[in-house]
N, CA, C and O of each residue as an XYZ file, in Angstrom:
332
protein
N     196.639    173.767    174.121
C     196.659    174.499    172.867
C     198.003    175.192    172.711
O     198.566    175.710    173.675
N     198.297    175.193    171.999
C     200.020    175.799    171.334
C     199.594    177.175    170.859
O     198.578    177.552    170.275
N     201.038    178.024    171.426
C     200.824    179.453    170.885
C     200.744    180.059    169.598
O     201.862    180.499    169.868
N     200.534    180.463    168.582
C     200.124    181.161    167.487
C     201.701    180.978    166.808
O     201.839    180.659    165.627
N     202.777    181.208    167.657
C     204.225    181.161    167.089
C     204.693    179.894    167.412
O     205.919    179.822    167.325
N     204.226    179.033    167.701
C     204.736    177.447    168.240
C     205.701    177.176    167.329
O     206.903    177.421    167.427
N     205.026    176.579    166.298
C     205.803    176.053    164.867
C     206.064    174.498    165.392
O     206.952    173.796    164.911
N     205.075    174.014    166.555
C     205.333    172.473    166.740
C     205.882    172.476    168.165
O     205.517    171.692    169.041
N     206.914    173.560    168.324
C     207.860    172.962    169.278
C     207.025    172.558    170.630
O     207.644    171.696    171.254
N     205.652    172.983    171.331
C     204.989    172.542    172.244
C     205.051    170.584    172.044
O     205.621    169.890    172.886
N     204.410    170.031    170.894
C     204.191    169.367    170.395
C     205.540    168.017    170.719
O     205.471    166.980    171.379
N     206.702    168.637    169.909
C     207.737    167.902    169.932
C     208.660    167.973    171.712
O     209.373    167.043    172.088
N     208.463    169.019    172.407
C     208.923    168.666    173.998
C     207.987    167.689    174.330
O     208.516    166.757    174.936
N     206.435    167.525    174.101
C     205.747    166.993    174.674
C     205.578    165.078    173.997
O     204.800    164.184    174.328
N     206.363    165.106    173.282
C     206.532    164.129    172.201
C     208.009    163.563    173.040
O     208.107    162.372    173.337
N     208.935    164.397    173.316
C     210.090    163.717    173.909
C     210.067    163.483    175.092
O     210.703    162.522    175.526
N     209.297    164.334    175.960
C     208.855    164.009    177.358
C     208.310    162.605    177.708
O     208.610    161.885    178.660
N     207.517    162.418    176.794
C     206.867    160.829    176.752
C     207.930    159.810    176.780
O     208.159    159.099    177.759
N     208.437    159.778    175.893
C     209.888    159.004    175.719
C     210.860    158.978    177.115
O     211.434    157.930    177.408
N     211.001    160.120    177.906
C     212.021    159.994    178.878
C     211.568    160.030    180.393
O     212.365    160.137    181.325
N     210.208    159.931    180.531
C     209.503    159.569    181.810
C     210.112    158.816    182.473
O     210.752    157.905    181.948
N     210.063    159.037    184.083
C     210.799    157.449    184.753
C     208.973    157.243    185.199
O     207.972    157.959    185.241
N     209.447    155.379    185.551
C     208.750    154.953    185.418
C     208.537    155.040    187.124
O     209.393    155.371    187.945
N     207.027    154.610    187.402
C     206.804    154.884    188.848
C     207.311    154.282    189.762
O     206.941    154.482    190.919
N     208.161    153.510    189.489
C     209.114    152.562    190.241
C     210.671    153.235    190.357
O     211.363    153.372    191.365
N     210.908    153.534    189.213
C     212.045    154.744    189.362
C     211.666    155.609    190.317
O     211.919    155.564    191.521
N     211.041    156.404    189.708
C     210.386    157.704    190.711
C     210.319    157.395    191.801
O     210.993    158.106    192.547
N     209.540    156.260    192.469
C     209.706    155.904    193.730
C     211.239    155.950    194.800
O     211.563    156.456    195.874
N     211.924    155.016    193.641
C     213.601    154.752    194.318
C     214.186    155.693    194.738
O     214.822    155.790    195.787
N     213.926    156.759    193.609
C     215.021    157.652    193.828
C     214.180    159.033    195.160
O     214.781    159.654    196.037
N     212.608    159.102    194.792
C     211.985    159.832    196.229
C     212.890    159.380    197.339
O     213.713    160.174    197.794
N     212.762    157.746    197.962
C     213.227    156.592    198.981
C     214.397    157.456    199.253
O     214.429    157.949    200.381
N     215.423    157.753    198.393
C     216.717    157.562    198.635
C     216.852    159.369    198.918
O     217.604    159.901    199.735
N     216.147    159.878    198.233
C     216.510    161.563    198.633
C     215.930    161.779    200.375
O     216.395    162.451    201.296
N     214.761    160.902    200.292
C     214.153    160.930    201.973
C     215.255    160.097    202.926
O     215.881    160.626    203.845
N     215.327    159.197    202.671
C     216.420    158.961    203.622
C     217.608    159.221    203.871
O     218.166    158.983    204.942
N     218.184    159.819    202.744
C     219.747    160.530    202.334
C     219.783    161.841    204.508
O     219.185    162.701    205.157
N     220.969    160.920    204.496
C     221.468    161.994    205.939
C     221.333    163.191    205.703
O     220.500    163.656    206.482
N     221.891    164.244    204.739
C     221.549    165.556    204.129
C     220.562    165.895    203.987
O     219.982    165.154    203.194
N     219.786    166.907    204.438
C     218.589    167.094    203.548
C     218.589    167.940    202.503
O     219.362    168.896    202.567
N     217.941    167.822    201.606
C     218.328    168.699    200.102
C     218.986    168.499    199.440
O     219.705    167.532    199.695
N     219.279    169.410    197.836
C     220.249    169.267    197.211
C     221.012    170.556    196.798
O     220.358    171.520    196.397
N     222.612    170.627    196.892
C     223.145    171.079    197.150
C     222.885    172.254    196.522
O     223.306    172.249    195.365
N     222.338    173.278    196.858
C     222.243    174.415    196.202
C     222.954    175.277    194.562
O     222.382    175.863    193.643
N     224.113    175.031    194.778
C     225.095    175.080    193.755
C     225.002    174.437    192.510
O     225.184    174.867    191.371
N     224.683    173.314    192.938
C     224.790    172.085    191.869
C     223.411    172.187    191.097
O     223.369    172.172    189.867
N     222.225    172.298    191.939
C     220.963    172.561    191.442
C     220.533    174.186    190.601
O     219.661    174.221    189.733
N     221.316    175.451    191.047
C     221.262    176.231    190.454
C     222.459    175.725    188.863
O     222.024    175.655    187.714
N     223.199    175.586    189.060
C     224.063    174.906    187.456
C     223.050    174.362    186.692
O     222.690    174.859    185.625
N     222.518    173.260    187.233
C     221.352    172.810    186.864
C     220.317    173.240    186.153
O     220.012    172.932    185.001
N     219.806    173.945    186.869
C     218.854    174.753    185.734
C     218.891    175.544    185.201
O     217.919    175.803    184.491
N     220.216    176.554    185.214
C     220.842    177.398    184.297
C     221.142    176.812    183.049
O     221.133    177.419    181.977
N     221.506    175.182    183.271
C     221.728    174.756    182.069
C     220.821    173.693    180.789
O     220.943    173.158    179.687
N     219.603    173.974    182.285
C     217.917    172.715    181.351
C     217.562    174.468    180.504
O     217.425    174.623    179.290
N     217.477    175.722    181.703
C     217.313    176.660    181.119
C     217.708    177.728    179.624
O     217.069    178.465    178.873
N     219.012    177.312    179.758
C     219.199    178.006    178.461
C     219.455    176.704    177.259
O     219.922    177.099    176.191
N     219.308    175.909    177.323
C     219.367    174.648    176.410
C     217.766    174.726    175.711
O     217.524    174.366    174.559
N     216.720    175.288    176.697
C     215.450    175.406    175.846
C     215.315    176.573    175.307
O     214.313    176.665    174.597
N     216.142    177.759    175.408
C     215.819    178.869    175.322
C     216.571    178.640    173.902
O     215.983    178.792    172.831
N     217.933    178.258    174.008
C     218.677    177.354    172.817
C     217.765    177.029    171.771
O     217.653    177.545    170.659
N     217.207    176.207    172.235
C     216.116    175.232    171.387
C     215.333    176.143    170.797
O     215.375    176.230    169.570
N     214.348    177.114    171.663
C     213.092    177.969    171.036
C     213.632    178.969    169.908
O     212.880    179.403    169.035
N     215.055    179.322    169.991
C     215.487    180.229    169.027
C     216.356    179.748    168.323
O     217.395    180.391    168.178
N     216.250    178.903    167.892
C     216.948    177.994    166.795
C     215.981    178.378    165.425
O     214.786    178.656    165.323
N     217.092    178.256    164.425
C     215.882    178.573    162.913
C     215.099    177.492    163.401
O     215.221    176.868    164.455
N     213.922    177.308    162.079
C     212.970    176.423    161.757
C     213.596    174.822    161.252
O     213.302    173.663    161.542
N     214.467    175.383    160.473
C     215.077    174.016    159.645
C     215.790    172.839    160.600
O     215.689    171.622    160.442
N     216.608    173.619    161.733
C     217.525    172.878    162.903
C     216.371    172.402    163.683
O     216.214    171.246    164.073
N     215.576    173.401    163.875
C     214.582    172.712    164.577
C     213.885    171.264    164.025
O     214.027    170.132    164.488
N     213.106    171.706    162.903
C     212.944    169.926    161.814
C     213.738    169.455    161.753
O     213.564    168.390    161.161
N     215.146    169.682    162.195
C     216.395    168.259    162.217
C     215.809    167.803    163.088
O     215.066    166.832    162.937
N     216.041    168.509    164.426
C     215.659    168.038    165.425
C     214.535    166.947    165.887
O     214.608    165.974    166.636
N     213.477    167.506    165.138
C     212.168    166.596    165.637
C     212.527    165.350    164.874
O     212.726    164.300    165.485
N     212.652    165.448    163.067
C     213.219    164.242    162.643
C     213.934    162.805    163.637
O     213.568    161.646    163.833
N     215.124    163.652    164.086
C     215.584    162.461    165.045
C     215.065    162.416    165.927
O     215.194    161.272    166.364
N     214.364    163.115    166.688
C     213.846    162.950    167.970
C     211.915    161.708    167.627
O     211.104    161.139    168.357
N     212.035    161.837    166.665
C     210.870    160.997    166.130
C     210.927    159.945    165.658
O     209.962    159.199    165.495
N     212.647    159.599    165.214
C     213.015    158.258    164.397
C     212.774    157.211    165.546
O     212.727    157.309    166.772
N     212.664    156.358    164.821
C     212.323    154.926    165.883
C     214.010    154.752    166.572
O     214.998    155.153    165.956
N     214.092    153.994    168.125
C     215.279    153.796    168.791
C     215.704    152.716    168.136
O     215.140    151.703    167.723
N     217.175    153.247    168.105
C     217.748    151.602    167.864
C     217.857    150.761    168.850
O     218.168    151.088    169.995
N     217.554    149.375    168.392
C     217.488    148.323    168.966
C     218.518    147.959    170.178
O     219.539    148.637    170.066
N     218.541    147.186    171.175
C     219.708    147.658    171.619
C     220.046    145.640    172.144
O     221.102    145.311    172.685
C-alpha cells in the first residue's frame, strides 16, 4: 500500500525495478565471482560513494515537483527502443 503523499512514486520505482532485474543467471555469475574474488568484500570507499549516490538520487527524485516527476514516469513507461 502507498503512503497518503505517494503521488505514484511507490508505483513507478516499482514499475522500473521490474524492468532492471538481473536475471537469475546474472545474479548467479556475478555471486560466483564476488565468492571467489581473492579479496573479500567490497572496497569500503567505493561502496560508501555508492550509496551516497543511489541515496540522494532518490531523495532527488522524491522532492522533485509533480510535473518532472510525470516526465519522468512518461519515459520511464514508454515502450524500449528496438535495438
Amino acid at each position: 500500500m502507498n503512503p497518503p503523499d505517494d503521488d505514484g512514486l511507490t508505483d513507478l520505482l516499482e514499475r522500473w525495478a521490474d524492468g532492471v532485474r538481473l536475471t537469475g543467471a546474472q545474479a548467479e555469475e556475478i555471486r560466483a565471482s564476488i565468492v571467489r574474488a581473492p579479496r573479500s568484500g567490497l572496497d569500503p570507499v567505493w561502496w560508501q560513494d555508492l550509496m551516497g549516490r543511489v541515496n540522494g538520487m532518490a531523495l532527488q527524485v522524491a522532492t522533485m515537483p509533480e510535473a518532472a516527476r510525470a516526465a519522468m514516469r512518461q519515459a520511464l513507461l514508454a515502450p524500449a527502443p528496438a535495438r
